[in-house]
C-alpha positions in Angstrom: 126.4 108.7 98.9 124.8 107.1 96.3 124.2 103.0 97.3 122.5 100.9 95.6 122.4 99.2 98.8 121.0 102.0 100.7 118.7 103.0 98.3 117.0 99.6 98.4 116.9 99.4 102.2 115.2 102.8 102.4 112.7 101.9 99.6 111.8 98.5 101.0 111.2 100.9 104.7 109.1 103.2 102.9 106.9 100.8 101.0 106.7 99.5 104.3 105.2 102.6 105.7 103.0 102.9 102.6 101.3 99.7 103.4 100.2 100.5 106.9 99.1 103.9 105.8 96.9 102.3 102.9 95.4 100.0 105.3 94.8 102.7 107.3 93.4 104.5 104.6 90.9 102.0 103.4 89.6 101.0 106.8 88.9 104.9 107.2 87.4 105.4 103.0 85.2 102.1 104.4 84.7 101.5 108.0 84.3 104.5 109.0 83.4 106.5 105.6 81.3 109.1 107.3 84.0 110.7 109.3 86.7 110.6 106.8 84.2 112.2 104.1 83.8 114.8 107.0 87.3 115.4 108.0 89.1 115.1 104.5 87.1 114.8 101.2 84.2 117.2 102.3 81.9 115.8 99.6 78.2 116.3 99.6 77.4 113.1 101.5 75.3 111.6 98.9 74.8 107.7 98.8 76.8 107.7 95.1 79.6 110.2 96.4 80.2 107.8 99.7 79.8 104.7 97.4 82.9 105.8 95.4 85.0 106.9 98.3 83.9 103.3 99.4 85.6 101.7 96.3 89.0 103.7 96.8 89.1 102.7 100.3 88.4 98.8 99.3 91.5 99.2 96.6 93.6 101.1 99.5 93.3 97.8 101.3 94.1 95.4 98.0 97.3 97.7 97.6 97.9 97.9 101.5 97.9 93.9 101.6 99.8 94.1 97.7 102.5 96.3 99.2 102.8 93.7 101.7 103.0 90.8 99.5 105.7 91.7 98.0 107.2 92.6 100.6 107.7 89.4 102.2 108.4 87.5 98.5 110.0 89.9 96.6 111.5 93.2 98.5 113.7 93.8 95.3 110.9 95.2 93.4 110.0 98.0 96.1 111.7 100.3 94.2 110.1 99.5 90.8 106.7 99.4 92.7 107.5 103.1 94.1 108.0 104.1 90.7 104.9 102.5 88.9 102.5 104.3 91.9 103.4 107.6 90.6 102.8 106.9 87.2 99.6 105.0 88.0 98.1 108.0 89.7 99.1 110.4 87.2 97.8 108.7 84.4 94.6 108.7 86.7 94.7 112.5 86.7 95.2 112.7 82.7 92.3 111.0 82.3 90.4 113.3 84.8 91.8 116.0 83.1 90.9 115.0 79.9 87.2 114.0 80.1 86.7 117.4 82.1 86.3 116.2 85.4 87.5 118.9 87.8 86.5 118.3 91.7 84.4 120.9 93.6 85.0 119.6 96.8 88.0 120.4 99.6 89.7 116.9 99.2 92.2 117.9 102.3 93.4 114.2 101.7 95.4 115.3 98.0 98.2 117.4 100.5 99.6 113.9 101.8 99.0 112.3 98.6 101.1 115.0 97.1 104.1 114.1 99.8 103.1 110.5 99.5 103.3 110.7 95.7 106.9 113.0 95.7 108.6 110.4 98.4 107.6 107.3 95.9 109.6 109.5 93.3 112.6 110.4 95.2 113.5 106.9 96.3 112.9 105.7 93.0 115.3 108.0 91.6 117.3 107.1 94.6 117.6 103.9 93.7 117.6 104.5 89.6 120.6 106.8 90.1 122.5 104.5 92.6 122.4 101.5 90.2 123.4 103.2 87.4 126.3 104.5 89.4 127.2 101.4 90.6 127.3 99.9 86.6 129.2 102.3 85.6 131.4 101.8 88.6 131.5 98.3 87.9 132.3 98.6 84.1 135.1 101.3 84.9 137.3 98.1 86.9 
């Protein structure tokens, strides 16, 4: 069950899918930041408020094209990449937390980033779990 193989082949496919959808995403939090305000973050559509969800969509497209990068030099480090995003965003969140800052808004967009976030997880662990299997495998014969 547990392949190292496997585990590598799905991470590389779902890294994949994470750069298209961060593309997507920044072309949406820039190009056409009005609607996606409207339809997900339901901010108060001030110029500062649309200037920041601006910025997240400019680094959605630096990871999108990232993402991509390495995965046409270096698809062995999908899984290590789907285990530093977690960690990125919840370090993120600490430091949210711990300056106070709580959002007021509806942010419908933080539902697929939770799935988004938990898939990252899994098939790092996937992976984690299959090459430690296959060491101990390995030291075993």
């Amino acid at each position: 069950m547990f392949k190292k193989e496997k585990a590598l082949r799905l991470s590389i496919a779902y890294l994949w899918f994470l750069a298209i959808l961060d593309l997507v995403r920044g072309f949406l939090h820039t190009f056409n930041i009005l609607w996606a305000n409207e339809t997900f973050a339901q901010m108060v559509p001030n110029p500062d408020s649309l200037m920041m969800l601006g910025a997240f969509g400019i680094s959605n497209i630096l990871t999108g094209l990232i993402y991509l990068l390495i995965l046409k030099k270096a698809k062995h480090l999908a899984p290590y990449v789907l285990g530093i995003i977690p960690i990125a965003y919840l370090s993120g969140s600490l430091g949210l937390k711990l300056q106070g800052i709580q959002g007021e808004s509806s942010f419908y967009g933080k539902y697929m980033m939770l799935v988004y976030l938990a898939l990252c997880i899994l098939c790092a662990l996937y992976y984690l779990i299959s090459s430690l299997k296959e060491k101990s495998i390995s030291k075993i014969n």
